[in-house]
N, CA, C and O atoms as a GROMACS GRO file, in nm:
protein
  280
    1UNK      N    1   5.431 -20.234  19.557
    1UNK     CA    2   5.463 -20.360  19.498
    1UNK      C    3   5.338 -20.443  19.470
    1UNK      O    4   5.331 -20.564  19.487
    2UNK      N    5   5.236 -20.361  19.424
    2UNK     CA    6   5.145 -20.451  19.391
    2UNK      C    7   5.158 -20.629  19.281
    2UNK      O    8   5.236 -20.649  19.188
    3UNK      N    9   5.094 -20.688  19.314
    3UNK     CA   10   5.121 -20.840  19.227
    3UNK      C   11   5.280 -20.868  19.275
    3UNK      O   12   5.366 -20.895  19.191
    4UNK      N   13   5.311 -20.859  19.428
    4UNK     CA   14   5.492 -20.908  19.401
    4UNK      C   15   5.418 -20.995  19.492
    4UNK      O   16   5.305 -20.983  19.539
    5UNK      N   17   5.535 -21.118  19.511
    5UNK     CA   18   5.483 -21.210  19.597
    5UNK      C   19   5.669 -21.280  19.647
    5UNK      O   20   5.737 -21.312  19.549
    6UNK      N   21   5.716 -21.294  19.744
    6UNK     CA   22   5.835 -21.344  19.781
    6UNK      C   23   5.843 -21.574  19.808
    6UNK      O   24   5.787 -21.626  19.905
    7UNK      N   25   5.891 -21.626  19.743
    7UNK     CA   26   5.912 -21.725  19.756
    7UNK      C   27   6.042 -21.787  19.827
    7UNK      O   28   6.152 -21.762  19.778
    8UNK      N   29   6.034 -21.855  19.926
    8UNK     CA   30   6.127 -21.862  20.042
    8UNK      C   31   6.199 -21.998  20.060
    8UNK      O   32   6.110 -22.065  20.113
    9UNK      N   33   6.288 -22.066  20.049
    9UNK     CA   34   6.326 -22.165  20.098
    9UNK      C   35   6.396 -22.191  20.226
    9UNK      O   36   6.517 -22.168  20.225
   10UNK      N   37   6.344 -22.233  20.331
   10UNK     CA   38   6.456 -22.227  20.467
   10UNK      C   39   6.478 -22.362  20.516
   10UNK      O   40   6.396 -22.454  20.512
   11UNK      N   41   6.611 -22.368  20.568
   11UNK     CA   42   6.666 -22.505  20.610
   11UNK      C   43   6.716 -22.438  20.743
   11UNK      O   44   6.782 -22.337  20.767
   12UNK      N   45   6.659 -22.534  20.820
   12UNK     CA   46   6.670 -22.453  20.982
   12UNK      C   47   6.560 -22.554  21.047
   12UNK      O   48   6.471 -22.619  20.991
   13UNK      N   49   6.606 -22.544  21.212
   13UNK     CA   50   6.507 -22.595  21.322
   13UNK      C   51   6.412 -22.490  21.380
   13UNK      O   52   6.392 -22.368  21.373
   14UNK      N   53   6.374 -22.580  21.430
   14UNK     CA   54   6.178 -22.564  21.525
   14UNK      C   55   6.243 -22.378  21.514
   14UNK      O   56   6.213 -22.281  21.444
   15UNK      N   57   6.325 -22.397  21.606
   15UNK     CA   58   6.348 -22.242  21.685
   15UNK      C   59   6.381 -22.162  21.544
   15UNK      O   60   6.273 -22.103  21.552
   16UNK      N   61   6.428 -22.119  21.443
   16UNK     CA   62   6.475 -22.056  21.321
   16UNK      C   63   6.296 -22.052  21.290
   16UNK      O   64   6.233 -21.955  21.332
   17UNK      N   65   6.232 -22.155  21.220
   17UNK     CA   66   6.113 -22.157  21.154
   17UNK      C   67   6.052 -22.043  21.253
   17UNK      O   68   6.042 -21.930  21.205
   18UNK      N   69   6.007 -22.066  21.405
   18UNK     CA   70   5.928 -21.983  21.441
   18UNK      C   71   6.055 -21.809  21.459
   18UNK      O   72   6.002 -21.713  21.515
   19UNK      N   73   6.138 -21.799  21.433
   19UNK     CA   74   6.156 -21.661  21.457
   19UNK      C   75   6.164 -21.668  21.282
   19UNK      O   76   6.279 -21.625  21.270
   20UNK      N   77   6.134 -21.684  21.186
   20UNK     CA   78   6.127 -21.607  21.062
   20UNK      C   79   5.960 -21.627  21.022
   20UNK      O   80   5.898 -21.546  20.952
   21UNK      N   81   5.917 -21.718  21.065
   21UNK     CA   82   5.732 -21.704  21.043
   21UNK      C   83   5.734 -21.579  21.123
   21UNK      O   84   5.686 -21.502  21.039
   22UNK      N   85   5.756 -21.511  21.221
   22UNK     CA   86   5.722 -21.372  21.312
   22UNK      C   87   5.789 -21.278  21.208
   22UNK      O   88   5.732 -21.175  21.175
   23UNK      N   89   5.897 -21.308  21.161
   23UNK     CA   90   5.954 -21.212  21.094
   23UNK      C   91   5.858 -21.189  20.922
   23UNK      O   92   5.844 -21.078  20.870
   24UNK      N   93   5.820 -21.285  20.876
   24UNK     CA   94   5.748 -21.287  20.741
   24UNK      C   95   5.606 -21.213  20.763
   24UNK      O   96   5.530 -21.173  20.675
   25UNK      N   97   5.587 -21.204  20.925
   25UNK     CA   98   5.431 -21.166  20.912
   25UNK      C   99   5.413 -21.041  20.961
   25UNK      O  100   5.306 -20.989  20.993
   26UNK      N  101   5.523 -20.997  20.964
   26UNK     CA  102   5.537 -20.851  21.005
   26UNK      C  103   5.576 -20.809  20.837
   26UNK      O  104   5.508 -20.724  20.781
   27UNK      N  105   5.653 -20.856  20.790
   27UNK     CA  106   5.667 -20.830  20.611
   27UNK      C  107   5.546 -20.788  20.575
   27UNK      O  108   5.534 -20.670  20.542
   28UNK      N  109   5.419 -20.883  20.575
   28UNK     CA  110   5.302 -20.901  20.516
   28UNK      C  111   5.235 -20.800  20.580
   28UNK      O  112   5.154 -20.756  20.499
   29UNK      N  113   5.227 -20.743  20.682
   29UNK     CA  114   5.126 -20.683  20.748
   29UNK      C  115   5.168 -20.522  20.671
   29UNK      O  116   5.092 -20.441  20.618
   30UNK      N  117   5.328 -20.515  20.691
   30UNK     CA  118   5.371 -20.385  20.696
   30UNK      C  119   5.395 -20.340  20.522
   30UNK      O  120   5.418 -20.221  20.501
   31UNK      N  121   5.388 -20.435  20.400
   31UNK     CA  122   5.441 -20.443  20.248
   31UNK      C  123   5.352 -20.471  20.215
   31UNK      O  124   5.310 -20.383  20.140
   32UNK      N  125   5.241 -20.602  20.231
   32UNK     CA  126   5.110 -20.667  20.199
   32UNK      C  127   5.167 -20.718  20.083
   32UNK      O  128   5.122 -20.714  19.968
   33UNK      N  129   5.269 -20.766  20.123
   33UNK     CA  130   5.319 -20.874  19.985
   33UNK      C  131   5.342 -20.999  20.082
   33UNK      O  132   5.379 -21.024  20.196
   34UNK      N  133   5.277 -21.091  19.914
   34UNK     CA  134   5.241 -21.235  19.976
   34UNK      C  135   5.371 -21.331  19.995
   34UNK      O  136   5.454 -21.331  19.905
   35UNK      N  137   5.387 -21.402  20.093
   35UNK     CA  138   5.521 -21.480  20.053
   35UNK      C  139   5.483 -21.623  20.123
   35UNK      O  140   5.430 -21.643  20.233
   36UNK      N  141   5.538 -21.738  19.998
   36UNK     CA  142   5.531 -21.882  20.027
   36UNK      C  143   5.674 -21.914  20.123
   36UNK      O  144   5.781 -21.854  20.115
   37UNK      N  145   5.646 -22.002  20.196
   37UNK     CA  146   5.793 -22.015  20.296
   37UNK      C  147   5.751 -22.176  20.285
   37UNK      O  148   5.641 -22.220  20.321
   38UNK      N  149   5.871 -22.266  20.222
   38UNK     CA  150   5.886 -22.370  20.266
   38UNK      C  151   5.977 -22.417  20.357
   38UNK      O  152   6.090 -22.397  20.313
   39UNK      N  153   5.980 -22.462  20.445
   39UNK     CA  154   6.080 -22.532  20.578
   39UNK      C  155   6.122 -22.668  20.566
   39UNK      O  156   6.048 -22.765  20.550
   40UNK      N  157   6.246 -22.669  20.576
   40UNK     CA  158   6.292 -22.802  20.568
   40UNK      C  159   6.408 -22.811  20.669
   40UNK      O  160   6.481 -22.712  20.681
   41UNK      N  161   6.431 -22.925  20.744
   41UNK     CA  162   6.534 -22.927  20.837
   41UNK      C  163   6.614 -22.949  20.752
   41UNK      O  164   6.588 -22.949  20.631
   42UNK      N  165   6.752 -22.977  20.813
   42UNK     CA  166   6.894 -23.042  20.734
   42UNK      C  167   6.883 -23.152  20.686
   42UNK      O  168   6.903 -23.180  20.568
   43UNK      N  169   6.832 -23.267  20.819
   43UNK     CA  170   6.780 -23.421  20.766
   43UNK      C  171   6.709 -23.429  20.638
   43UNK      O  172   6.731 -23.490  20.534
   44UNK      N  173   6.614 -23.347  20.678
   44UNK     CA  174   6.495 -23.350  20.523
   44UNK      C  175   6.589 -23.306  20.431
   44UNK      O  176   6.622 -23.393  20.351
   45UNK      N  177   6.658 -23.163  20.413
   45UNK     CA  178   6.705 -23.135  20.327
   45UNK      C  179   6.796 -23.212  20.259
   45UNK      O  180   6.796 -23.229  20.137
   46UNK      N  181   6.895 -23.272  20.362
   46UNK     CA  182   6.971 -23.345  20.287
   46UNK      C  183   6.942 -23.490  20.209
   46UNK      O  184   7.033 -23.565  20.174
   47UNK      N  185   6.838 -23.511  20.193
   47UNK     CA  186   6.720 -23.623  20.160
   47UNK      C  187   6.717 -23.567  20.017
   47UNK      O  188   6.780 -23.625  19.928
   48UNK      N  189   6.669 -23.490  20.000
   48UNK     CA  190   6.578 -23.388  19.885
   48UNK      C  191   6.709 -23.292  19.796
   48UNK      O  192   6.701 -23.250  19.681
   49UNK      N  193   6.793 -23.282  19.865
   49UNK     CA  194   6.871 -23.166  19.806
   49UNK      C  195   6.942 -23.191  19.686
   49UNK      O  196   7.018 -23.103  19.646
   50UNK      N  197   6.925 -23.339  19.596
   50UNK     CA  198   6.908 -23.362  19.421
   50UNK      C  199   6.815 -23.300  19.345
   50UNK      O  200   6.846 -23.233  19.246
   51UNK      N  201   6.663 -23.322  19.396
   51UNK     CA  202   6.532 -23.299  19.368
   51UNK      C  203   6.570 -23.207  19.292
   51UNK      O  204   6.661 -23.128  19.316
   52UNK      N  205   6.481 -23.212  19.165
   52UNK     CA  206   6.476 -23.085  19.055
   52UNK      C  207   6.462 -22.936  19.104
   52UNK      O  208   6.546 -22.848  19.084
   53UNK      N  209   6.342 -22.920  19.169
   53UNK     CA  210   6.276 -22.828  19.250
   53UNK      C  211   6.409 -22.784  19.362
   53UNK      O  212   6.467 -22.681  19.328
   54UNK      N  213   6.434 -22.817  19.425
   54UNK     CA  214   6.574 -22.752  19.525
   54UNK      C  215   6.706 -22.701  19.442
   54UNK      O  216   6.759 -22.594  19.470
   55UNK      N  217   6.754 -22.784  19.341
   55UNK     CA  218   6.874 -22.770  19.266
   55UNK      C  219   6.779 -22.639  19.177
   55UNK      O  220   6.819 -22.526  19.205
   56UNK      N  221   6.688 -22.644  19.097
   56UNK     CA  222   6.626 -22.525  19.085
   56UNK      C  223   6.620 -22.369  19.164
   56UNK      O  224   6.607 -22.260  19.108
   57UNK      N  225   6.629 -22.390  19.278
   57UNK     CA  226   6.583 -22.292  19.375
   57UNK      C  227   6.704 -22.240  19.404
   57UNK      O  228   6.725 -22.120  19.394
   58UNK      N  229   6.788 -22.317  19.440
   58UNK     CA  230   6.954 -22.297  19.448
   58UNK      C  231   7.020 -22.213  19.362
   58UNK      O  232   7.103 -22.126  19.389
   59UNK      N  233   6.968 -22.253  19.234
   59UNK     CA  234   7.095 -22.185  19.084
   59UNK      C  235   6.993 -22.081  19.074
   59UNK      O  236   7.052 -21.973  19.060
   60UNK      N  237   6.856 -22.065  19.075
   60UNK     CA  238   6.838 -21.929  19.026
   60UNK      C  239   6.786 -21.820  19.127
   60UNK      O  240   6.739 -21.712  19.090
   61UNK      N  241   6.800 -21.857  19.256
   61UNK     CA  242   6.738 -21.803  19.381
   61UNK      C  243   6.828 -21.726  19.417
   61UNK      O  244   6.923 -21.722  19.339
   62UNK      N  245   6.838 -21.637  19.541
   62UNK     CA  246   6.967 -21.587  19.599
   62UNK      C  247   6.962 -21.592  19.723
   62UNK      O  248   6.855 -21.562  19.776
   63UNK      N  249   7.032 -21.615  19.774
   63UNK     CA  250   7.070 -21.660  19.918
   63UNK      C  251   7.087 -21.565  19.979
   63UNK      O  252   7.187 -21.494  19.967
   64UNK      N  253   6.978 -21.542  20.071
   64UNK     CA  254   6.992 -21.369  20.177
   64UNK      C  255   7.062 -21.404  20.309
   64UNK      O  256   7.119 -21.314  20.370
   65UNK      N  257   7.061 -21.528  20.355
   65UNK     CA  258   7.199 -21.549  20.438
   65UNK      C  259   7.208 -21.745  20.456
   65UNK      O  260   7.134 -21.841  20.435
   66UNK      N  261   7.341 -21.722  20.506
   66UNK     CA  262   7.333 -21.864  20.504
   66UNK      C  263   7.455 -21.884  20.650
   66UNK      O  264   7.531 -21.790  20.675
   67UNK      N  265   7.458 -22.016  20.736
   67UNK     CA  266   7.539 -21.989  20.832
   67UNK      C  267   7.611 -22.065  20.778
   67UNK      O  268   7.726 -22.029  20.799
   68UNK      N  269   7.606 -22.176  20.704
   68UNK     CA  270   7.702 -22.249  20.668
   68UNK      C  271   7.659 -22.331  20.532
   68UNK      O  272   7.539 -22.350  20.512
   69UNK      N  273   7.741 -22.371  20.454
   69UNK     CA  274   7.734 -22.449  20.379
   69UNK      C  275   7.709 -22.595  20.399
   69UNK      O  276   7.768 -22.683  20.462
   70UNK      N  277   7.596 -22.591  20.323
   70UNK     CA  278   7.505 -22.702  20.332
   70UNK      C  279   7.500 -22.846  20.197
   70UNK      O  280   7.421 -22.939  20.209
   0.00000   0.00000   0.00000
């Protein structure tokens, strides 16, 4: 996968962020594909979640899991 690069959006706490940063850097080590991870709690998210950029990310992104609707 040379030139691929994964772009990430996660809405989750302290504890979620650090078990998928462990999980992204085992991606990178083991694929050597680059990936941006932005983190946002619920609070934040639900602040932001009009923003062009999120409603963007939403409609053309795909959701690899979700626990609940947000």
């Amino acid at each position: 996968m040379p030139d691929s690069d994964l772009d990430i959006l996660i809405v989750g706490d302290e504890e979620i962020k650090k078990i998928i940063l462990d999980e992204l850097a085992e991606i990178y080590v083991k694929y050597s594909v680059m990936i941006s991870a932005l983190f946002y709690s619920l609070k934040q998210y639900q602040m932001i979640k009009h923003h062009p950029f999120i409603t963007t990310a939403l409609r053309e992104g795909i959701i690899i899991w979700e626990k609940r609707k947000i």
